[in-house]
FITI-170125 format. One record per residue: residue in one letter; z, y, x of N, C-alpha, C, O in turn. Coordinates in steps of 0.05 Angstrom, whole numbers, m for minus. Example, Ala and Ser with C-alpha at 12.3 -4.5 7.8 and 13.67 -1.06 7.14 Angstrom:
REM residues 2
   resn      n.w      n.v      n.u     ca.w     ca.v     ca.u      c.w      c.v      c.u      o.w      o.v      o.u
      A      156     m114      264      156      m90      246      156      m66      264      169      m66      285
      S      142      m45      257      143      m21      273      157        1      258      161       23      268
***
This chain:
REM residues 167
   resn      n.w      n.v      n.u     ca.w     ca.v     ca.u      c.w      c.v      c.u      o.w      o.v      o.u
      X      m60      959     m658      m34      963     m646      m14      941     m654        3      935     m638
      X      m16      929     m678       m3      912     m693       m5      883     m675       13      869     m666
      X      m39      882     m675      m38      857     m662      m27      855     m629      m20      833     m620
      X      m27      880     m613      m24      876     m589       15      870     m586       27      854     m572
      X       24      889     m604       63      885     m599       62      855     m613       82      842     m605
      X       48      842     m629       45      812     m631       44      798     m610       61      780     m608
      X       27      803     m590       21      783     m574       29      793     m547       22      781     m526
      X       51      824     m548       61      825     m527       99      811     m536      117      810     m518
      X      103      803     m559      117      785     m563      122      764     m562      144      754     m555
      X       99      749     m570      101      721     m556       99      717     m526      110      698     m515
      X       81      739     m507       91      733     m480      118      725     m478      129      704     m470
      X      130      753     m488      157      756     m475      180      737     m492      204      734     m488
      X      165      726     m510      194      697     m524      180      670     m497      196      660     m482
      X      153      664     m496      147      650     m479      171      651     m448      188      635     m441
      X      164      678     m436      183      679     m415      203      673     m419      213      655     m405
      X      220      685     m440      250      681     m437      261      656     m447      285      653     m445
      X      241      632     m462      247      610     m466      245      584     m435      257      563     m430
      X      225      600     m424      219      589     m391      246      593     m386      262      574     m388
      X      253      618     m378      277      634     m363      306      612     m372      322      601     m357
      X      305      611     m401      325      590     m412      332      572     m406      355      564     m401
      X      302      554     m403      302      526     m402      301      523     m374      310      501     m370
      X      295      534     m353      293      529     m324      338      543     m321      354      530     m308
      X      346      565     m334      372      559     m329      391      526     m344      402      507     m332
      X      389      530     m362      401      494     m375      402      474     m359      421      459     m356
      X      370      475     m339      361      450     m320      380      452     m300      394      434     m291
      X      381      480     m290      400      483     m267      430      476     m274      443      467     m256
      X      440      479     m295      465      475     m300      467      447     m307      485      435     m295
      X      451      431     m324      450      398     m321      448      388     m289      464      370     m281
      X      432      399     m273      434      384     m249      462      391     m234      474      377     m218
      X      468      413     m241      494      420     m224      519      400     m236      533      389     m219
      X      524      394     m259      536      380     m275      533      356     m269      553      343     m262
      X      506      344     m269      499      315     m261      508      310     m235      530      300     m235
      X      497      314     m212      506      317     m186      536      326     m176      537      329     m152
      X      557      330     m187      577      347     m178      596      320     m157      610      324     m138
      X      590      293     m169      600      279     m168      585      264     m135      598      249     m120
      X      567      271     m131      550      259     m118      563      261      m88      583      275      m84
      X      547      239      m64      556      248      m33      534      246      m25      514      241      m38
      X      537      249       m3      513      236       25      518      207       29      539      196       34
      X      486      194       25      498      153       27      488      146       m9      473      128      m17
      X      500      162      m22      495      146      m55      472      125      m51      454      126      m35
      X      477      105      m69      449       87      m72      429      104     m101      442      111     m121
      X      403      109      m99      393      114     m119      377       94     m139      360       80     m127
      X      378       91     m158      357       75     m170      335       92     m173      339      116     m173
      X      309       81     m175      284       98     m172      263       99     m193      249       78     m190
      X      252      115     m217      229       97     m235      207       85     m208      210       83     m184
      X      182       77     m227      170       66     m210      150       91     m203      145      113     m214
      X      140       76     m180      115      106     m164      118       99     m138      135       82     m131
      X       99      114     m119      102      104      m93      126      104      m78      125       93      m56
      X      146      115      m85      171      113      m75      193       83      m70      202       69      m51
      X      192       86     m106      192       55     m110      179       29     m105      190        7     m108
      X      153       32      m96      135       10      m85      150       14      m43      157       m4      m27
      X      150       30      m42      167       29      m13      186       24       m7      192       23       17
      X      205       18      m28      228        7      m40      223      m26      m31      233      m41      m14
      X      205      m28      m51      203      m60      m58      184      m77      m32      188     m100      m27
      X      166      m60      m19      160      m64        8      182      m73       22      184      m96       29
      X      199      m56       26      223      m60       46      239      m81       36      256      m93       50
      X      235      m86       17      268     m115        0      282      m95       m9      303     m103      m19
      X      279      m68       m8      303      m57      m16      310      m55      m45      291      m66      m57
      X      327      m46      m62      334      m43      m89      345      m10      m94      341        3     m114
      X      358        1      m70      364       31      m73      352       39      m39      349       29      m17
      X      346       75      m60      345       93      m40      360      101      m22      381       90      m29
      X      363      109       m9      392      123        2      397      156        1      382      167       17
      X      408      168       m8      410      202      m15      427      214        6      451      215       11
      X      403      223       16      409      234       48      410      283       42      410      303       56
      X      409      276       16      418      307        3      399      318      m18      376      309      m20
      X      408      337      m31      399      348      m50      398      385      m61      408      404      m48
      X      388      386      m78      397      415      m78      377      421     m113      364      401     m119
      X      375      441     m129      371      433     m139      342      435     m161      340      438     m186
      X      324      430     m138      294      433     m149      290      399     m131      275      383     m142
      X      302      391     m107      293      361      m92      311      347      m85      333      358      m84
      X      310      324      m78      331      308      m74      313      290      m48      291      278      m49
      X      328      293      m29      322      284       m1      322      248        7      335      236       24
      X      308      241       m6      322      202        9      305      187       31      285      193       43
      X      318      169       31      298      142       50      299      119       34      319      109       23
      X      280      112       34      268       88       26      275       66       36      274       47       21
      X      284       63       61      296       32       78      271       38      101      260       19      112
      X      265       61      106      234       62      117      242       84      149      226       90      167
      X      267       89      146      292      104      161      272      137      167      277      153      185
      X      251      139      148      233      173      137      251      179      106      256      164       87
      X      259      205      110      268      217       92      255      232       82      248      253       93
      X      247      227       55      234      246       31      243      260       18      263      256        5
      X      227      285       18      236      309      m14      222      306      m27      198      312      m25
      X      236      293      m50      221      286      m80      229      308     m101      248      324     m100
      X      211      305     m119      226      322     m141      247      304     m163      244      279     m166
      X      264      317     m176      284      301     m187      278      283     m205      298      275     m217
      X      251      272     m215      237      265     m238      240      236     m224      245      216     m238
      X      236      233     m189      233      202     m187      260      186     m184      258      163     m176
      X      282      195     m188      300      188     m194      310      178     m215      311      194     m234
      X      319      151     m220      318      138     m252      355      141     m259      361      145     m283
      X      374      140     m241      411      138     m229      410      134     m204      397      126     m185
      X      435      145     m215      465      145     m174      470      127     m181      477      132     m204
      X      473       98     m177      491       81     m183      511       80     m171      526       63     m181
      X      520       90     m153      538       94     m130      556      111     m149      576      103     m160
      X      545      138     m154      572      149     m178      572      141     m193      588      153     m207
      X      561      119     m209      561      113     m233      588       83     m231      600       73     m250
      X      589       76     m203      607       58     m194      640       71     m189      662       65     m199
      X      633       89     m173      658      119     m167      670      104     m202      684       85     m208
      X      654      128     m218      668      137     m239      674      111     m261      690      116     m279
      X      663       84     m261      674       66     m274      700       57     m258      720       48     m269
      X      697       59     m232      735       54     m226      747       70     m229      762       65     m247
      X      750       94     m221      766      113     m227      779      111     m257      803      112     m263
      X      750      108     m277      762      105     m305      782       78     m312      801       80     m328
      X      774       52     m299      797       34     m296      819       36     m292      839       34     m305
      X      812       44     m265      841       57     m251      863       68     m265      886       66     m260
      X      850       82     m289      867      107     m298      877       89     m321      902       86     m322
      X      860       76     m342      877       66     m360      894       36     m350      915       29     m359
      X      877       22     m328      905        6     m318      928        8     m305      944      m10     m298
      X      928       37     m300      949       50     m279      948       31     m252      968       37     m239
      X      937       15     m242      932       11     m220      903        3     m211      883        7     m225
      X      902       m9     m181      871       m5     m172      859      m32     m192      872      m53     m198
      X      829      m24     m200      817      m53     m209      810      m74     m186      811      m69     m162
      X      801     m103     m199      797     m114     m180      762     m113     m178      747     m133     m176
      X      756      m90     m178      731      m95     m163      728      m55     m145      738      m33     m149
      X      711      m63     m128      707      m42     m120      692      m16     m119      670      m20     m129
      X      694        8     m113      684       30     m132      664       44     m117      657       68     m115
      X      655       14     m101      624       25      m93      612        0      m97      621      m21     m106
      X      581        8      m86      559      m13     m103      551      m25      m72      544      m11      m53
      X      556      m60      m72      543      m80      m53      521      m80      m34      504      m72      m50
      X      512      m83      m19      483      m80       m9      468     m102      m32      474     m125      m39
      X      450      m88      m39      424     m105      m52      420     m138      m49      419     m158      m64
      X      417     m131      m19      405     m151       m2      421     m174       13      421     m178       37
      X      435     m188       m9      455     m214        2      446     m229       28      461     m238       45
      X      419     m230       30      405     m248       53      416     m234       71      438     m243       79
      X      406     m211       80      421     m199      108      390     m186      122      368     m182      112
      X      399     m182      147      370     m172      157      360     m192      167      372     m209      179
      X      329     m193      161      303     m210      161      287     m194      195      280     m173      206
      X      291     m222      197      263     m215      231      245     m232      234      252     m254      239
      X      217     m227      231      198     m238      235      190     m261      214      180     m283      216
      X      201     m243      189      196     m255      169      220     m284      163      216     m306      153
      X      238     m275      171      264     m300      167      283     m292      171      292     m283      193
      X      297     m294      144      334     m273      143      346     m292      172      341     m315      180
      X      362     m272      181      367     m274      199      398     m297      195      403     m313      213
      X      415     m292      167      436     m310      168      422     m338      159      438     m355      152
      X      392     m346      159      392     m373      153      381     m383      176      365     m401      171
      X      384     m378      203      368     m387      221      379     m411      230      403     m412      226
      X      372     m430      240      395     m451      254      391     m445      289      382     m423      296
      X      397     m462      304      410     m450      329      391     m450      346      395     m436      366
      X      368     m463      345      344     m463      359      327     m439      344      319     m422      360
      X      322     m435      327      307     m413      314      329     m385      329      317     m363      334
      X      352     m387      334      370     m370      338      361     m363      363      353     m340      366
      X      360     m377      380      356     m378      411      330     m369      418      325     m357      439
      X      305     m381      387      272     m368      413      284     m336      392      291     m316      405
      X      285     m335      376      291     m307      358      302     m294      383      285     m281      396
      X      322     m294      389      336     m274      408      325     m271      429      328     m248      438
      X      309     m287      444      292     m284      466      277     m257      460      279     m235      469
      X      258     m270      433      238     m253      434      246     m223      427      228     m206      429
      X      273     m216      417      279     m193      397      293     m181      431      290     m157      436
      X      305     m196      448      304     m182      477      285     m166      485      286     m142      488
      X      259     m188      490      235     m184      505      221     m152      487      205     m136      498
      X      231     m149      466      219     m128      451      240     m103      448      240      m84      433
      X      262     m113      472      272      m90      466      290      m79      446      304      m59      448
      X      288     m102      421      298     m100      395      335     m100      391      346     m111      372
      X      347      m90      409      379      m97      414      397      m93      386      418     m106      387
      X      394      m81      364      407      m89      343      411     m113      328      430     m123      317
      X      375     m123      331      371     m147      318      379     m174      335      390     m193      323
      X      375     m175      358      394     m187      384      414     m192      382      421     m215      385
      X      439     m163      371      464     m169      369      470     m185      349      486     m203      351
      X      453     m178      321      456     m199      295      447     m225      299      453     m242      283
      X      434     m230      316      423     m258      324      444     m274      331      447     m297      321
      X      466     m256      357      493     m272      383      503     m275      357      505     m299      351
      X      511     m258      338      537     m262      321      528     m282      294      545     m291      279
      X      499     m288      291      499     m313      276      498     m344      291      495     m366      280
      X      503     m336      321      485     m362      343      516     m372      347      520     m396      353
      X      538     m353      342      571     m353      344      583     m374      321      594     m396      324
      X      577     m363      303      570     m389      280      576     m416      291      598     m428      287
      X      552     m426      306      549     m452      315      574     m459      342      572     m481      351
      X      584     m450      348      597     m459      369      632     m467      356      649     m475      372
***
């Protein structure tokens, strides 16, 4: 009898240390996240997420929502994933928020930098394997043909407005 209220004790410290530690988690993520939007850039550890990342040129995810067992992103791959919160390494996006804000406050006015985070990707968008702001005006011209012929009208318009450049 002795041994059984033993080992119907440790069930029940097992459970209620589960029960504990799964509430804490919820209250860290609610805490962590409070700050967060739709758009944040994520940093990512590494894993296939992050290799789809670095496929793309990209450097962040994009956090298209959350809740708090998954966190919803895209990769630069414009497919949105529910990951669990483990492949997430930072928001840098709040982590930008909250270093101006904190500027802000002890310089009493705005800092001179801004209180979101840059695109990654200084080059710009790449077609056919060639950023598109280094093209010169003949690369500009068969480029836009062919990004017509395919239909491709975003990359077209980035084409006129670097071919504008030259004139």
């Amino acid at each position: 009898m002795i041994v059984l209220g033993i080992i119907l004790g440790v069930i029940l410290l097992i459970l209620a240390m589960i029960g504990v530690g799964g509430s804490i988690q919820d209250k860290n993520r609610k805490k962590r996240c409070q700050s967060w939007k739709v758009g944040d850039k994520l940093a990512l550890c590494g894993g296939k997420y992050n290799d789809i990342l670095e496929h793309r040129k990209k450097e962040y995810a994009i956090l298209k929502g959350w809740d708090l067992e998954n966190l919803y992103i895209d990769c630069g791959d414009d497919m949105v994933y529910q990951v669990n919160w483990s492949v997430m390494n930072f928001n840098k996006s709040a982590i930008w928020r909250k270093n101006y804000e904190n500027a802000k406050k002890v310089m009493g006015c705005d800092p001179a930098f801004s209180g979101g985070v840059g695109d990654s990707n200084p080059i710009g968008r790449i077609y056919d394997g060639k950023p598109i702001d280094t093209m010169n005006e003949i690369e500009c011209e068969v480029y836009l043909k062919k990004a017509l012929g395919e239909e491709d009208y975003d990359t077209a318009e980035l084409i006129k407005k670097r071919m504008e450049k030259f004139r």
